[in-house]
C-alpha positions in Angstrom: 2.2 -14.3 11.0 2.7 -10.4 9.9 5.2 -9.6 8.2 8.6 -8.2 10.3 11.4 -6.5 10.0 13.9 -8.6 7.2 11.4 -11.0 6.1 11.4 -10.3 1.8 8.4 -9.8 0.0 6.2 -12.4 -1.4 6.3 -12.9 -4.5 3.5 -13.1 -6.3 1.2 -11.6 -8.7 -1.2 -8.7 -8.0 -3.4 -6.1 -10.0 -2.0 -2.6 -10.9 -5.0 0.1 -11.6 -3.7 2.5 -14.0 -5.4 4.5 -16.5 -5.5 2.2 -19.4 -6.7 0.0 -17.2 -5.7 -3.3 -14.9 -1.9 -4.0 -15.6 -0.6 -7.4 -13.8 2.0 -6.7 -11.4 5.0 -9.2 -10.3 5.9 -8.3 -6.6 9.0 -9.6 -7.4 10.3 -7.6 -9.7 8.6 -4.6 -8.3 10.5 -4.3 -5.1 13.6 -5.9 -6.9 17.0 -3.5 -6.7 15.1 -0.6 -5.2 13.5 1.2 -2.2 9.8 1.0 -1.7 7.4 2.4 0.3 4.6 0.4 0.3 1.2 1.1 2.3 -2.0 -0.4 3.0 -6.1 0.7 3.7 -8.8 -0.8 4.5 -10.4 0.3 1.1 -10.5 2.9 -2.2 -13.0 5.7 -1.4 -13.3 5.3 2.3 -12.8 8.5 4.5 -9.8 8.1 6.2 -8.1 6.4 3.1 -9.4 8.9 0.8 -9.2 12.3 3.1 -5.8 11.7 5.0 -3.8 8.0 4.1 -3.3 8.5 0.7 -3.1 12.5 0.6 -0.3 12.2 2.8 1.7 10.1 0.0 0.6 12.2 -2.8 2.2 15.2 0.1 5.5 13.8 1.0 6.1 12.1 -2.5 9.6 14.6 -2.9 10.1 14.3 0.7 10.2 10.7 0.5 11.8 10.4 -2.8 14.5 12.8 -1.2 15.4 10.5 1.5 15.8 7.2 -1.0 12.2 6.1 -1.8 12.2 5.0 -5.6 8.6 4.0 -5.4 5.4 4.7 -3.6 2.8 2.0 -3.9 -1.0 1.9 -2.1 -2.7 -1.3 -1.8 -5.9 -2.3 -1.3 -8.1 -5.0 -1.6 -10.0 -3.8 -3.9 -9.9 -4.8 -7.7 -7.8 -3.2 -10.2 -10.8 -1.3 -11.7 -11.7 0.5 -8.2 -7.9 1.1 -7.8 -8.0 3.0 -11.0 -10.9 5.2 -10.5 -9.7 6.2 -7.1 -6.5 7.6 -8.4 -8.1 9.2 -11.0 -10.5 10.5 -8.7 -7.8 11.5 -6.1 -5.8 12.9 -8.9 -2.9 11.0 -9.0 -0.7 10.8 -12.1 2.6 8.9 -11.4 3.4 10.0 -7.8 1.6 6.6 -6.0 1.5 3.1 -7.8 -1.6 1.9 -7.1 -1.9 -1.8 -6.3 -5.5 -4.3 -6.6 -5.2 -7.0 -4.1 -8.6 -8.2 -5.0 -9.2 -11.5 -3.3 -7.1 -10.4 -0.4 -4.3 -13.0 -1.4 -1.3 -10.9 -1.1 -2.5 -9.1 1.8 -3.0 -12.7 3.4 0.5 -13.9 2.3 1.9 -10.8 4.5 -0.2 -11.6 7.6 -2.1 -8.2 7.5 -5.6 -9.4 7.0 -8.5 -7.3 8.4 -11.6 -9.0 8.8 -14.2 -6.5 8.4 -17.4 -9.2 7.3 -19.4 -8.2 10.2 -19.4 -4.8 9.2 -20.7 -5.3 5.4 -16.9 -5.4 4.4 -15.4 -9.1 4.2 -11.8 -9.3 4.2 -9.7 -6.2 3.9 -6.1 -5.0 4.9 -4.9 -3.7 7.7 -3.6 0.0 7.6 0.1 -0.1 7.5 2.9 1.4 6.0 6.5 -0.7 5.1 9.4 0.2 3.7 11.4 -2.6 1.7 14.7 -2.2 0.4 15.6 -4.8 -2.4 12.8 -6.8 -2.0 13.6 -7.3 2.1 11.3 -5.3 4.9 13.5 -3.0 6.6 10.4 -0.9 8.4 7.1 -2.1 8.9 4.5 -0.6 11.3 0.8 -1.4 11.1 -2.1 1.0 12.8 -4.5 0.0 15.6 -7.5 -0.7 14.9 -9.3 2.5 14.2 -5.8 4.3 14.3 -4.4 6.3 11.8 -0.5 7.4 13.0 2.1 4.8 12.4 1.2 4.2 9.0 0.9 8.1 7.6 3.4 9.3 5.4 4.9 11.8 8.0 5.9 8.7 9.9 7.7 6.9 7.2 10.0 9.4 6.7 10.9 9.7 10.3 11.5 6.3 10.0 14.0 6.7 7.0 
């Protein structure tokens, strides 16, 4: 089942690429006592993730920020190394948390599995965007197939 509106975050343990290199992650104490965006792409360096999805973010990161948002995190399942090299490649410093969801287990916990094996990619994540306050979902919105509106950063903040 997806994830919905005042379900909490799982609480698990997940991959963080940062430029040192993979850092674990507890989900738990990640979203604990703040407000978090949090979204999700099919995958580091594809187009629409690389060109628009994540841009967007980097964008509205004072907009966001502005309205509440402590934290902006993008996930992926991808591993921590990949994670890394996109942000360094997309030039991100401390505006977006980046987040490795390797074996797709946290993106399965939260019901927004994409399975993409038919086209070369296994299991992926949906495209979605939520907001969690405290560790409990208080927006969540994931794209249509092929989409790329409800999850941008533009409509988060209308959202907040």
């Amino acid at each position: 089942m997806t994830i919905k509106v005042g379900d909490s975050i799982p609480a698990m343990k997940v991959m963080q690429g940062t430029p040192d290199g993979p850092k674990e992650l507890d989900t738990a104490e990640f979203f604990k006592g703040r407000t978090v965006v949090l979204f999700g792409v099919p995958g580091a360096f594809t187009p629409t993730c690389s060109a628009k999805h994540l841009p967007s973010f980097v964008e509205q990161a004072a907009a966001l920020k502005a309205k509440g948002v402590h934290t902006i995190a993008c996930m992926a399942v991808n591993d921590a190394f990949v994670m890394g090299a996109w942000a360094k490649d997309q030039g991100i410093t401390d505006q977006v948390t980046m987040i490795a969801d390797g074996s797709a287990a946290f993106t399965k916990v939260m019901g927004l599995e994409f399975d993409l094996t038919a086209r070369g990619l296994g299991m992926r994540c949906q495209r979605f965007a939520l907001v969690a306050k405290d560790g409990k979902v208080t927006h969540v919105a994931v794209e249509a197939p092929g989409a790329f509106e409800v999850s941008k950063a533009e409509a988060v903040l209308a959202a907040l």
